[in-house]
N, C-alpha and C positions, 0 to 999 in steps of 0.2 A: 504493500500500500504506500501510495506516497502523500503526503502532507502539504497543503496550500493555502494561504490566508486568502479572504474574499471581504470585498471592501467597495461600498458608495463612493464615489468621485465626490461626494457633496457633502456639508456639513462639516464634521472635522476631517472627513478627508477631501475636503474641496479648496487643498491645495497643491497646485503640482508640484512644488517643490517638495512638497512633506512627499509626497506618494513614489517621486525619486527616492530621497533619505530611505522612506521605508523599503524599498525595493532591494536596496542596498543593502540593507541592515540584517532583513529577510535572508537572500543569498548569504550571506555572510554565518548566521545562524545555523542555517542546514536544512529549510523551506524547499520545498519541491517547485512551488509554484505561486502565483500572483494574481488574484482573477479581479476586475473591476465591472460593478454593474456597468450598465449604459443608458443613461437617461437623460432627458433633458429639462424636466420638470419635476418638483415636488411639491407634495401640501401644502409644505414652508417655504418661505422667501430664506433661500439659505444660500450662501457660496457653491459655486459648481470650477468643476474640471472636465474640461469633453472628456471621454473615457479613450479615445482613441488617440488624442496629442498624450493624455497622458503614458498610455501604455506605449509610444513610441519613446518617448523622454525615459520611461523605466526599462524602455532594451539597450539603450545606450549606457546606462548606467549596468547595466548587470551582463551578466557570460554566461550563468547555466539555467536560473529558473527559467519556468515556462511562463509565459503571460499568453493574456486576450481579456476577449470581453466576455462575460457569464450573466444575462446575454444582450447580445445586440439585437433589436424588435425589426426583424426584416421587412416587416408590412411597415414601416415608416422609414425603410430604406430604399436610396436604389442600387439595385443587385451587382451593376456595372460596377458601381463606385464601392461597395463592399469588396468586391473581386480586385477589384485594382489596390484597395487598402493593403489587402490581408496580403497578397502577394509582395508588398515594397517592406510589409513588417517583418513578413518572414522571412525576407533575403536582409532586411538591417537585422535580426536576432539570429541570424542564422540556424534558420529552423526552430524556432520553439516557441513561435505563434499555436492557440489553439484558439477555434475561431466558436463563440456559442452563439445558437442563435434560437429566436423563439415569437411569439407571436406581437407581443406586447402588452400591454396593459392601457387602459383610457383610465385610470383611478385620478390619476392627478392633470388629465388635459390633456395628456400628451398627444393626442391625433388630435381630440375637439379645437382644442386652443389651436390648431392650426389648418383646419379644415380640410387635415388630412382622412383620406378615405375610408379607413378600415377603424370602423366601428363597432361593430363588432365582433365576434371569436369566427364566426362562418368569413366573414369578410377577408380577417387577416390570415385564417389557415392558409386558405386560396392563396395570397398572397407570398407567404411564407415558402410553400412547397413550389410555386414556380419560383422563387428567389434559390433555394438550392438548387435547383437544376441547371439555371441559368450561371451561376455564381461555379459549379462545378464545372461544367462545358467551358468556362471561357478559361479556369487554370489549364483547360486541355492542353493550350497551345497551338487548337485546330482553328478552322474557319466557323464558327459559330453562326448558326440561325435559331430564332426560336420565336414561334407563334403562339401565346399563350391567351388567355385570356383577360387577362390584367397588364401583359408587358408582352415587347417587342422586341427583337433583338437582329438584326438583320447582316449577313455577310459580314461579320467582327472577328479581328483577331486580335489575340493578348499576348505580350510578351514583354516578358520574361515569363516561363513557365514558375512554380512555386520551386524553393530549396527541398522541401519534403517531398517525397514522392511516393507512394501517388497521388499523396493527396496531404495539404493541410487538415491537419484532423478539423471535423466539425463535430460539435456536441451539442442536443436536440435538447430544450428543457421540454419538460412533460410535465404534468397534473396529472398524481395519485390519487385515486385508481387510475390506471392507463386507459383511454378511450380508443377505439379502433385508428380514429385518425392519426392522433400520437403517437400509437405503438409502430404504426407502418412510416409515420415521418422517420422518428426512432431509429427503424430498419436500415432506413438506407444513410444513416451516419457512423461514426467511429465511437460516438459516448454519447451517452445521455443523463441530465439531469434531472432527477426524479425530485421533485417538491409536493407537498399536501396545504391545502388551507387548513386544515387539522394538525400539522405538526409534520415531523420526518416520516418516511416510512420505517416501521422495523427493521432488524434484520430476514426474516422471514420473509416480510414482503420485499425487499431486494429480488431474495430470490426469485420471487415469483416476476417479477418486474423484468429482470432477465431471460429468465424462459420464454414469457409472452413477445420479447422484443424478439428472442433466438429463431423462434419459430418463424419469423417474417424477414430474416434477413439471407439474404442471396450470395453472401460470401463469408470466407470462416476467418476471418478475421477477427480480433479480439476484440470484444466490443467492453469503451470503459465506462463506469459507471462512476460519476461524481455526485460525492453525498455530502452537505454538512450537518454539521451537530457539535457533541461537547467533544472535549477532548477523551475524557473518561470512559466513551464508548466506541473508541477507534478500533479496539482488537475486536468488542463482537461483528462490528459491518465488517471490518478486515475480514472476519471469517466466514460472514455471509458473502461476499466476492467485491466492494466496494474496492474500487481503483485507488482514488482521490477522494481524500475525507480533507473538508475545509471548516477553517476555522474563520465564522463569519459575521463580521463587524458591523456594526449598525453606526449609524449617523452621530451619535452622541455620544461617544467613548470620549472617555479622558484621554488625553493624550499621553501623557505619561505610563499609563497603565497599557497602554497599544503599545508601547516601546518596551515598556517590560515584556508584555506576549510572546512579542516576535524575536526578544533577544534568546526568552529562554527555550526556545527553537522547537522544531514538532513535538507532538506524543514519541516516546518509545514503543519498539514494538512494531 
């Protein structure tokens, strides 16, 4: 199992210089990894970090963790411009972009306040599952078409290909219980993020979360599962099959106390 902090761009971490320091401090520690929400709005009128300036500022500052966004709301993106990002981060980190992506949320505006489209969960699926395809086909390298029904994509080519091959990991978050839609998004990525409005899933339900995703995927590839929770409970998901267990910061943390966390470095074990 490897160990990762996960942390808002916003509030006390809604500065990028702190979110450098910490990235640093992080690596230094013995952290696997670095994941940042991605949003552009909240409740509160509070300090903000884009999540993607920052995580480019946190690959220059660091050599081995992994970074990305966990996740980035692809129905409030364009797919082009995601493909072009993820590919420049992960030739500047040399390989240790991991890219999450997911529907998004309207809780705090973020489409209404801007009279962006997807209002909905039906709206943004759609959205979403043609953005991985789209988002996949142009790392190809090939000549890209694509008619879909929300986006367009016509005679495109991308290059540079990505540093990973064959692919930047993509990690799907999903809503426990798994829904058929989710579980076949799920399928055709490298991880997924399993979250409940009820809390984590067990470790039992892991298991189950896995099987359902196994059954629908098309290649045997390892598929990783990223889970947060306390630290206290890393061996039991460890041993239910949890890849990545994160240790995950909310907006209002002391600061001081963030700096202790990350100094005294993952769970053992």
């Amino acid at each position: 199992m490897k160990h990762c902090l996960y942390a808002p761009p916003f509030g006390t971490f809604g500065d990028v210089n702190l979110l450098v320091d910490l990235a640093g401090e992080a690596e230094q520690a013995g952290w696997d990894g670095f994941y940042l929400w991605d949003h552009v709005l909240f409740e509160q009128e509070v300090p903000f970090a884009d999540s993607w300036v920052a995580l480019t500022a946190m690959a220059c500052a660091t050599e081995r963790i992994r970074l990305g966004p966990l996740v980035t709301p692809l129905a409030r993106r364009r797919p082009w411009k995601v493909a072009r990002e993820a590919v420049t981060l992960d030739h500047l980190s040399n390989g240790r972009l991991v890219l999450g992506v997911g529907l998004g949320i309207d809780f705090w505006r973020e489409f209404s306040a801007f009279n962006e489209p997807g209002v909905d969960d039906k709206t943004r699926a759609a959205l979403v599952d043609d953005g991985i395809e789209i988002i996949r086909s142009l790392w190809s390298g090939e000549e890209v078409s694509y008619y879909g029904d929300n986006h367009t994509v016509e005679r495109v080519r991308f290059l540079p290909t990505p540093v990973q091959q064959p692919s930047i990991p993509i990690w799907s978050a999903a809503l426990f219980p798994l829904r058929p839609g989710p579980t076949r998004r799920a399928a055709r990525c490298e991880g997924v993020i399993p979250f409940g409005d009820k809390g984590q899933p067990t470790p039992d339900e892991v298991r189950s979360i896995r099987a359902d995703i196994e059954k629908q995927r098309t290649t045997d590839t390892h598929l990783d599962i990223c889970l947060h929770g306390p630290p206290d409970q890393a061996k039991a998901y460890k041993a239910a099959g949890v890849d990545w267990y994160a240790l995950s910061f909310w907006m209002e943390e002391k600061l001081d106390w963030v700096r202790d966390v990350i100094k005294a470095g993952p769970p053992a074990g």
